[in-house]
C-alpha positions as CSV (number, residue, x, y, z in Angstrom):
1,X,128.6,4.3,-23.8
2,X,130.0,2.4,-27.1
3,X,127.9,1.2,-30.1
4,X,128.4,-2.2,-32.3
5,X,130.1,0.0,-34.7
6,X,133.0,1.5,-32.0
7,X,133.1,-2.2,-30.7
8,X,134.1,-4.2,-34.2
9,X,136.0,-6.8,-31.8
10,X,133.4,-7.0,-29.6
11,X,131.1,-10.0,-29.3
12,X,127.6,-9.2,-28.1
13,X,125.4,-11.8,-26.4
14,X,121.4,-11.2,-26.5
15,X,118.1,-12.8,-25.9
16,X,117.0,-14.5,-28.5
17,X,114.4,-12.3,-30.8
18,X,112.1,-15.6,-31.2
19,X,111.4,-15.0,-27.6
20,X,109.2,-11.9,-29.0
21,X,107.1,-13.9,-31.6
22,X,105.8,-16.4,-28.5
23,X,105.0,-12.8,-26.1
24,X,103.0,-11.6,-29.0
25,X,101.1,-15.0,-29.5
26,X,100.9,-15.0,-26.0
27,X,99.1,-10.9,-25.8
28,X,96.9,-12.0,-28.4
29,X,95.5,-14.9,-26.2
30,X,95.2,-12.2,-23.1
31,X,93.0,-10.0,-25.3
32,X,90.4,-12.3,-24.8
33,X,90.5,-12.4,-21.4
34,X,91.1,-8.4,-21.4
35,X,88.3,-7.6,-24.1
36,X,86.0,-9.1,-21.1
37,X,86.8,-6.1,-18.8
38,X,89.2,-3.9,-20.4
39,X,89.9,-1.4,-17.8
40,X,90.2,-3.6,-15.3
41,X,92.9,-6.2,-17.1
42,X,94.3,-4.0,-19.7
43,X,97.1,-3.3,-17.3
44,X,97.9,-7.0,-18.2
45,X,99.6,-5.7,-21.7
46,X,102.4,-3.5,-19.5
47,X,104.4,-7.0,-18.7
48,X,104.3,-8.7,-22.3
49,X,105.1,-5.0,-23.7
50,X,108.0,-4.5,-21.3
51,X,109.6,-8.2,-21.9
52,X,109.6,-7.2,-25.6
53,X,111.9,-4.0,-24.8
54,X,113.8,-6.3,-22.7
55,X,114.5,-8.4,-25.4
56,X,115.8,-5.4,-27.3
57,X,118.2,-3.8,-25.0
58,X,119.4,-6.5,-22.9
59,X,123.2,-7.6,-23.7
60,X,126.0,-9.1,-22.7
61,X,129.4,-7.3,-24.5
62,X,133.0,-9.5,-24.1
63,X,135.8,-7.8,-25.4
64,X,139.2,-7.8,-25.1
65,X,138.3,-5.1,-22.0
66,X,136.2,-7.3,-20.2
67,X,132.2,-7.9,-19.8
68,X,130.2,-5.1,-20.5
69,X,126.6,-5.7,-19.1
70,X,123.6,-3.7,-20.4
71,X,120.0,-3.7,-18.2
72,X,116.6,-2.7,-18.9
73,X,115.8,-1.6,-14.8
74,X,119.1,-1.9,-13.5
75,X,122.5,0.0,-13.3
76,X,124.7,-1.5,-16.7
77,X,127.8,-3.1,-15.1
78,X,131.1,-3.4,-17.1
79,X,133.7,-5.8,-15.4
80,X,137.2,-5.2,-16.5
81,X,139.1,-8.9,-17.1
82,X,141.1,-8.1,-13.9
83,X,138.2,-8.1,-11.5
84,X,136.8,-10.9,-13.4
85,X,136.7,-14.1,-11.3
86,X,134.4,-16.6,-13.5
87,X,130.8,-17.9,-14.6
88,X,128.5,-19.2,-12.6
89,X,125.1,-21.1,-13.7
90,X,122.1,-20.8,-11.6
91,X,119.5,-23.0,-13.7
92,X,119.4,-22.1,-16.9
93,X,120.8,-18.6,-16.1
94,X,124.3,-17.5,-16.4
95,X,126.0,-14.8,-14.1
96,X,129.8,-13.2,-14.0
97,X,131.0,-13.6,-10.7
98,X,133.3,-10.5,-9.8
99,X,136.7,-10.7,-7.6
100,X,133.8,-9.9,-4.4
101,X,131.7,-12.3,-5.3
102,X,129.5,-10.4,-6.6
103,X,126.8,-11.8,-9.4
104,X,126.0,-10.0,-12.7
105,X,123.2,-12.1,-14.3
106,X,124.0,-12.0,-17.9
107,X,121.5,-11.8,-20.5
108,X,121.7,-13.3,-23.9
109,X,123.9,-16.2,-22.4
110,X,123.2,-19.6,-22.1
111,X,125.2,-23.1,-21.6
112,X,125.3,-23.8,-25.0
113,X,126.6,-20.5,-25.7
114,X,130.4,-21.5,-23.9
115,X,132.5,-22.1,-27.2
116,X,131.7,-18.8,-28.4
117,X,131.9,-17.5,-24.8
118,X,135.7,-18.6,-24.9
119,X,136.6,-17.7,-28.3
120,X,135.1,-14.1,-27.4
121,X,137.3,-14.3,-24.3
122,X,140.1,-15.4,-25.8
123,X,140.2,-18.3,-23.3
124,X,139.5,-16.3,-20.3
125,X,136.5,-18.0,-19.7
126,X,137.0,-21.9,-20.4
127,X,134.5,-24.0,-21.9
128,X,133.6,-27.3,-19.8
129,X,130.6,-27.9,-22.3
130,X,133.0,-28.8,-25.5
131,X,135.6,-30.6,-23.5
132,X,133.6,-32.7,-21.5
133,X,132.0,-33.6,-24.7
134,X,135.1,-34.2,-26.4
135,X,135.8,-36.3,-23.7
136,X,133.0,-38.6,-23.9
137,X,133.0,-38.9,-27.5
138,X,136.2,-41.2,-26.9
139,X,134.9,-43.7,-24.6
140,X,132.1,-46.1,-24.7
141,X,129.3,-46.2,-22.4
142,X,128.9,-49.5,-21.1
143,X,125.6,-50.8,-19.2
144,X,125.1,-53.8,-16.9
145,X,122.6,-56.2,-16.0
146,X,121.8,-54.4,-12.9
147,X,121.2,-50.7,-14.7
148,X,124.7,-49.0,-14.1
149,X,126.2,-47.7,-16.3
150,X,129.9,-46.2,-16.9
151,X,131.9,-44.9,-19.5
152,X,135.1,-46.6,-20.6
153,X,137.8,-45.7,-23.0
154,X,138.3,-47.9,-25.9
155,X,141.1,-50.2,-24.7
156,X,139.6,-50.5,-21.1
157,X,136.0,-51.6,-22.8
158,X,138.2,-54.6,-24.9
159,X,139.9,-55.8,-21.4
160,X,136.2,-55.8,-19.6
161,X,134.6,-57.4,-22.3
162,X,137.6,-60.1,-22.8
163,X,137.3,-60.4,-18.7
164,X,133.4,-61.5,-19.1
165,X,134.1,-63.6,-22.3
166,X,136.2,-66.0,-19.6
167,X,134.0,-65.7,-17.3
């Protein structure tokens, strides 16, 4: 398996480390409820303990190879660029969908974390999030009496409004 320093071209993707401040907050609160009955609830501190190392090996690897996928329970998964058949969001998670259809949930990634997903990929995968927003930056949103809305570019929001100023 490769390290960081074998993978200089490599851009690695992982769960946010803040993530681990919030479980231990969260263990301190349960050691109330454990310090009641220790051996019976002390069992409780496996789960917060084993999100923590989750958050530590987890990762998602793009290269000029493909997706390289690293687990904590399962089997990693590396997906060369030629079985590669997109991204696919599920809620807030993000998977690579394989030439099978096959899903790879893939940690560290989220929505927001497109434009770097594309420059990583070289344009492999696109991202919809900057060019939909670039797209809406140069129109106006427009709302009527009747709560609809739309969005309009510049020159068809100066025809509407010179349409209700006859009317």
């Amino acid at each position: 398996m490769s390290s960081e320093a074998e993978q200089p071209d490599a851009t690695y993707f992982r769960p946010e480390k803040t993530h681990v401040v919030a479980t231990v907050m969260m263990m301190f609160i349960a050691m109330i409820g454990i310090s009641w009955a220790p051996l019976r609830l002390g069992w409780i501190l496996i789960l917060p303990i084993l999100f923590i190392v989750w958050v530590y090996k987890a990762s998602t690897r793009v290269d000029d190879e493909g997706i390289a996928i690293s687990y904590l329970f399962r089997k990693n998964v590396s997906i060369p660029w030629s079985d590669f058949n997109g991204v696919a969001f599920t809620g807030s998670r993000a998977s690579a969908v394989d030439k099978d259809d096959n899903k790879y949930m893939l940690p560290g990634v989220t929505f927001n974390s497109l434009p770097k997903l594309e420059a990583a990929s070289k344009g492999r995968i696109p991202d919809a999030l900057t060019a939909g927003i670039e797209a809406a930056d140069s129109k106006v949103e427009v709302h009527h009496k009747d709560g609809h809305q739309v969005l309009m570019t510049k020159e068809e929001f100066a025809q509407h409004e010179h349409k209700e100023t006859k009317e």
